[in-house]
KEDO-804008 format. One record per atom (N, C-alpha, C, O, CB): x, y, z. Coordinates in steps of 0.05 Angstrom, whole numbers, padded with zeros to 5 digits, always signed. Glycine has a CB too. Layout:
<recs>
XYZ;...
</recs>
This chain:
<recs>
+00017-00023+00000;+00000+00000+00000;+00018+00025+00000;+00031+00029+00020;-00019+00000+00024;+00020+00047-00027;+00028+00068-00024;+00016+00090-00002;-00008+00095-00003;+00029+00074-00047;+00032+00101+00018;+00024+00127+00031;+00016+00147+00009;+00032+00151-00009;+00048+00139+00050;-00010+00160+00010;-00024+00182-00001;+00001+00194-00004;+00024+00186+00001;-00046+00197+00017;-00008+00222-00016;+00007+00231-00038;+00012+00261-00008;+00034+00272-00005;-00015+00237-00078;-00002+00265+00000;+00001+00289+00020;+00019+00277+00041;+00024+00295+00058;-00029+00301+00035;+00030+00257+00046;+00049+00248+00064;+00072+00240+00042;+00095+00240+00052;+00038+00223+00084;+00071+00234+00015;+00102+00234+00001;+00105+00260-00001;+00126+00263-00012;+00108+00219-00028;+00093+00287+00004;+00096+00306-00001;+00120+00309+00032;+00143+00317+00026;+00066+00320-00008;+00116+00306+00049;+00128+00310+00075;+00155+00309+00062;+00160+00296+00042;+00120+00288+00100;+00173+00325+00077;+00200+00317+00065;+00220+00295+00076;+00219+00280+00096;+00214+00340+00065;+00232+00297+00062;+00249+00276+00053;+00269+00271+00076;+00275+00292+00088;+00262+00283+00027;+00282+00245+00085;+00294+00234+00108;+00329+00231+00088;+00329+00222+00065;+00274+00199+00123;+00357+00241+00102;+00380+00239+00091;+00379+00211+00105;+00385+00210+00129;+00404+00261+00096;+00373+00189+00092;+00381+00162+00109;+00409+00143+00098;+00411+00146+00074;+00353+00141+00107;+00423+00131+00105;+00444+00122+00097;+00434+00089+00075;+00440+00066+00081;+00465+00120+00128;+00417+00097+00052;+00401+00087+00042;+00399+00095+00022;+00393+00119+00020;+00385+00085+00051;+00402+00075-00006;+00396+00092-00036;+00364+00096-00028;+00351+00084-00011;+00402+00070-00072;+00358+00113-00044;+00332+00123-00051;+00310+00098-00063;+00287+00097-00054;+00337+00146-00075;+00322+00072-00089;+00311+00056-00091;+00308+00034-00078;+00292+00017-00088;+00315+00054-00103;+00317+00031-00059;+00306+00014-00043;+00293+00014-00017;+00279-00002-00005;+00320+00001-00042;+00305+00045-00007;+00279+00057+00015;+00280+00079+00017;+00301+00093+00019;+00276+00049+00044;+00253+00087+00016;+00248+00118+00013;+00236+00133+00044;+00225+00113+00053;+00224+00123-00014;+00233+00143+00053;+00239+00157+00080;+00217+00180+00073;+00219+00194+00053;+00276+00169+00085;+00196+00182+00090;+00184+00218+00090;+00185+00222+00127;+00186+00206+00145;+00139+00224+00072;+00184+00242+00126;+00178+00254+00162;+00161+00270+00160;+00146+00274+00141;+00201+00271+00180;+00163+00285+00193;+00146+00304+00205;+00177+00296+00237;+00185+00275+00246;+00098+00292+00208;+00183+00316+00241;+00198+00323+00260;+00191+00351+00274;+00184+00373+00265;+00223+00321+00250;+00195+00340+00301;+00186+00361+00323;+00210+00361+00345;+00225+00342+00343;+00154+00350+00339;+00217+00381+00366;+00234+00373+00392;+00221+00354+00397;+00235+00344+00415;+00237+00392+00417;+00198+00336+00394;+00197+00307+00421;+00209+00292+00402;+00227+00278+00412;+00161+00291+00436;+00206+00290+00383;+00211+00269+00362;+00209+00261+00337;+00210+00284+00329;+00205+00255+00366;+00208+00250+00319;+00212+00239+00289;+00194+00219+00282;+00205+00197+00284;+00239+00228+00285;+00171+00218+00274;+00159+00211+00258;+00164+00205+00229;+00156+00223+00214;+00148+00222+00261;+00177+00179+00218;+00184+00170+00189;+00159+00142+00177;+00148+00123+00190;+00223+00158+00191;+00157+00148+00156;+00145+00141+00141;+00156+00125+00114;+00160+00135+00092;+00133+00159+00140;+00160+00095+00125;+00185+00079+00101;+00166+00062+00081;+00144+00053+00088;+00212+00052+00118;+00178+00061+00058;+00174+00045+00042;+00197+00028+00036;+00220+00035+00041;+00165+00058+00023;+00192+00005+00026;+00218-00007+00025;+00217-00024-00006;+00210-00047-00009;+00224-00028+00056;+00225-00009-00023;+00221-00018-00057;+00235-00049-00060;+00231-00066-00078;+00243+00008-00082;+00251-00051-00040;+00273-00081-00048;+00272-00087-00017;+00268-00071+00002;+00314-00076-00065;+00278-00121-00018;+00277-00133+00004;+00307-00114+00018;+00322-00098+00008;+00277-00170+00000;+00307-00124+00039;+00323-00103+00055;+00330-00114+00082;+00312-00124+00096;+00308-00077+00059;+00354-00113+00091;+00362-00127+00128;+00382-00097+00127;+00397-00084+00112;+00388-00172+00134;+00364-00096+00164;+00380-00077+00179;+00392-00097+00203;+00380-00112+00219;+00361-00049+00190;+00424-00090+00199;+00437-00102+00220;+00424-00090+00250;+00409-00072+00258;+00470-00096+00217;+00444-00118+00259;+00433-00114+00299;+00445-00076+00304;+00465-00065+00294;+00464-00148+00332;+00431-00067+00316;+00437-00038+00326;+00422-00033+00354;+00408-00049+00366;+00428-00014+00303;+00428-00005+00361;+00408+00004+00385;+00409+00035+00382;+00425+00051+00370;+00419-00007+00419;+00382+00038+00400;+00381+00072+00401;+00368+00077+00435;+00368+00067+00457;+00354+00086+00372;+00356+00104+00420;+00335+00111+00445;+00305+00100+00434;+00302+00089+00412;+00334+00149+00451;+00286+00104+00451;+00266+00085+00450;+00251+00088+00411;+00254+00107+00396;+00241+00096+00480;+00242+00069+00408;+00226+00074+00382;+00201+00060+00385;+00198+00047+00406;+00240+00065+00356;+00175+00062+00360;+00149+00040+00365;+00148+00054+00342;+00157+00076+00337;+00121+00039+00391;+00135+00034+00327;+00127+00027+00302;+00106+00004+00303;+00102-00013+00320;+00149+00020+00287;+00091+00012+00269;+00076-00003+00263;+00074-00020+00226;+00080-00009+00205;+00055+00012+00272;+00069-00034+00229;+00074-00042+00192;+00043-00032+00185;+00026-00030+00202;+00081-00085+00182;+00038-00027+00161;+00018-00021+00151;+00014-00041+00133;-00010-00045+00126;+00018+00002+00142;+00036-00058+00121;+00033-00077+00089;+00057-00083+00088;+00075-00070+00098;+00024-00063+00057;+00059-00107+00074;+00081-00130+00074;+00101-00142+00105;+00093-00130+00126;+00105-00116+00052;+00109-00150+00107;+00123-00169+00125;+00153-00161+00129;+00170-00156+00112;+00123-00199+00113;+00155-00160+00155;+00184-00159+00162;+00185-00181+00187;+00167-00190+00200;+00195-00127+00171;+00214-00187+00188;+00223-00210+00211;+00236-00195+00229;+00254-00182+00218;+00243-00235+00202;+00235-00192+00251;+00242-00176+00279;+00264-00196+00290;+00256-00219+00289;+00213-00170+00302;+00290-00193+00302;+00291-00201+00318;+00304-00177+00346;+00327-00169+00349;+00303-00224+00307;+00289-00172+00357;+00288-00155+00381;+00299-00171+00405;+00284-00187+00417;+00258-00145+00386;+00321-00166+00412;+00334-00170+00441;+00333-00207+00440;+00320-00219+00457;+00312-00152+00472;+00348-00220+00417;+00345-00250+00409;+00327-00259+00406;+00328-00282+00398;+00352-00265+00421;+00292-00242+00411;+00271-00253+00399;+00265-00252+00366;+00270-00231+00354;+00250-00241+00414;+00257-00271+00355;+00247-00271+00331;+00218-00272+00320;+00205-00292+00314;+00258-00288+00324;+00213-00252+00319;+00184-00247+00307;+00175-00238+00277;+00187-00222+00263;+00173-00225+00323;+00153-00251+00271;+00142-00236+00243;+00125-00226+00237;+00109-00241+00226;+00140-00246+00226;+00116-00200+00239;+00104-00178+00239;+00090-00179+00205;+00101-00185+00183;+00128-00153+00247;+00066-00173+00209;+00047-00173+00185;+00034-00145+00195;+00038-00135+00217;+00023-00203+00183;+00017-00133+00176;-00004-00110+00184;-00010-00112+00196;-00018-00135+00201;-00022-00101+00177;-00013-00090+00214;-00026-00080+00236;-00023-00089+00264;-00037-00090+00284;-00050-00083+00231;+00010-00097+00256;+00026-00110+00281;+00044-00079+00289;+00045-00058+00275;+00052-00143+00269;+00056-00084+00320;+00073-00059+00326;+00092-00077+00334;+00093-00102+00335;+00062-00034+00349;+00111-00056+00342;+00138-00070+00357;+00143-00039+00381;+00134-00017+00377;+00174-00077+00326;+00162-00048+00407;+00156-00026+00422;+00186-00033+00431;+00190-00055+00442;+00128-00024+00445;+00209-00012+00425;+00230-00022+00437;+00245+00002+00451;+00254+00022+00440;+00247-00037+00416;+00246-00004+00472;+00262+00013+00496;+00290+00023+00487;+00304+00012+00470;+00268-00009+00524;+00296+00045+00500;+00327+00059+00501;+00346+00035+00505;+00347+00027+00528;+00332+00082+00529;+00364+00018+00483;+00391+00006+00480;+00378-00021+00473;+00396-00038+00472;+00413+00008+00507;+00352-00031+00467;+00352-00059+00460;+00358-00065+00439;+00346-00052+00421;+00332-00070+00463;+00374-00082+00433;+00388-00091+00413;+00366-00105+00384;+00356-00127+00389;+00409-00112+00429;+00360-00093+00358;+00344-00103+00350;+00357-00109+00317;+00381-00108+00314;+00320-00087+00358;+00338-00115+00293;+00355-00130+00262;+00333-00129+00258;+00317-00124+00277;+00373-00162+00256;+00322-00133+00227;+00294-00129+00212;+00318-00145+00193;+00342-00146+00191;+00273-00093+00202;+00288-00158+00179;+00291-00167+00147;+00269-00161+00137;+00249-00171+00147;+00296-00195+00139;+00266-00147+00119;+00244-00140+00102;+00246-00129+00080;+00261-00113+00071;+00230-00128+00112;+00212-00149+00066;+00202-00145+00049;+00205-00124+00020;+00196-00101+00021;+00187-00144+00061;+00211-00129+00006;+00197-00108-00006;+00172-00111-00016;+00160-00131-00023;+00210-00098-00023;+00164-00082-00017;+00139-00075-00023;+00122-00065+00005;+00098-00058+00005;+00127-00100-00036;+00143-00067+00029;+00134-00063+00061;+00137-00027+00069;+00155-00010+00072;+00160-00086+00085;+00114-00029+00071;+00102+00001+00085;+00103+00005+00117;+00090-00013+00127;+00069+00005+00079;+00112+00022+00135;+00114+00022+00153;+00120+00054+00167;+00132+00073+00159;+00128+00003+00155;+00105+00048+00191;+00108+00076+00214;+00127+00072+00233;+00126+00054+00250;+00082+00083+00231;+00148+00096+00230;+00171+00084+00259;+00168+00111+00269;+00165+00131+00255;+00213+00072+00253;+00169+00112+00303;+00164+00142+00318;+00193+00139+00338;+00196+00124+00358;+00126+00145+00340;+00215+00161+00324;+00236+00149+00344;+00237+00172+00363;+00228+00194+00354;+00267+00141+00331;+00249+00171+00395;+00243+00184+00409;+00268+00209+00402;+00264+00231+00413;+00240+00169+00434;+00285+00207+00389;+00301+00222+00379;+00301+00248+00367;+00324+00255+00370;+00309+00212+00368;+00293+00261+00357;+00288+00285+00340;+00305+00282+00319;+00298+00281+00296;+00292+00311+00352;+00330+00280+00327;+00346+00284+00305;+00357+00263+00300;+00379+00267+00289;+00363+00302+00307;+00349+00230+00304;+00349+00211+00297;+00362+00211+00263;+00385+00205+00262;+00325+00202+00304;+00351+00216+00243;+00358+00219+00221;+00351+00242+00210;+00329+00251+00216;+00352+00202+00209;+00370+00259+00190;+00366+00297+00183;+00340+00294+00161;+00335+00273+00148;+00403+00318+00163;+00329+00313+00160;+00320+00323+00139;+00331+00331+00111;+00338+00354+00108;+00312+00339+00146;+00333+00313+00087;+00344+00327+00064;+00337+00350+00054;+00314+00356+00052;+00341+00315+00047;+00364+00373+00045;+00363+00393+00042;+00348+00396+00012;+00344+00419+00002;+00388+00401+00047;
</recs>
């Protein structure tokens, strides 16, 4: 499911990510970062950590593994992960998804 056209309008996320295989929109505030991914090609994000994040998938499938758990997330699943838990995705392409990181400046805004 493409996000409406008034949220690809939101601008654009500098993510360490070609453009074709995931595309990034926001809405950033001081509390935090609101991104909005598409993911054109299947895709794995190595194990990492942050400050807290929650997300939700909207369409297609990703594989979680959050703090050595392994989960598989379909629509209208969330994930809720605390300040430093260690987490990895594999996913889909064609996978739509909402991530809210507690960061602000988590990732910049392209100029």
């Amino acid at each position: 499911m493409a996000f409406p056209d008034f949220i690809q309008a939101f601008p654009a996320l500098d993510i360490p990510f070609p453009e074709d295989v995931v595309s990034a929109r926001a809405i950033q505030s001081d509390a935090g970062l609101v991104v909005f991914f598409t993911f054109h090609q299947d895709f794995e994000i190595p194990e990492h950590s942050h400050k807290w994040q929650w997300g939700t998938l909207v369409s297609g499938e990703i594989e979680m593994t959050i703090d050595g758990e392994v989960q598989t997330c379909g629509p209208g699943d969330t994930w809720n992960l605390p300040t430093g838990v260690p987490h990895s995705a594999r996913i889909k392409a064609g996978t739509t998804a909402i991530d809210v990181f507690e960061e602000a400046d988590r990732y910049p805004l392209r100029a």
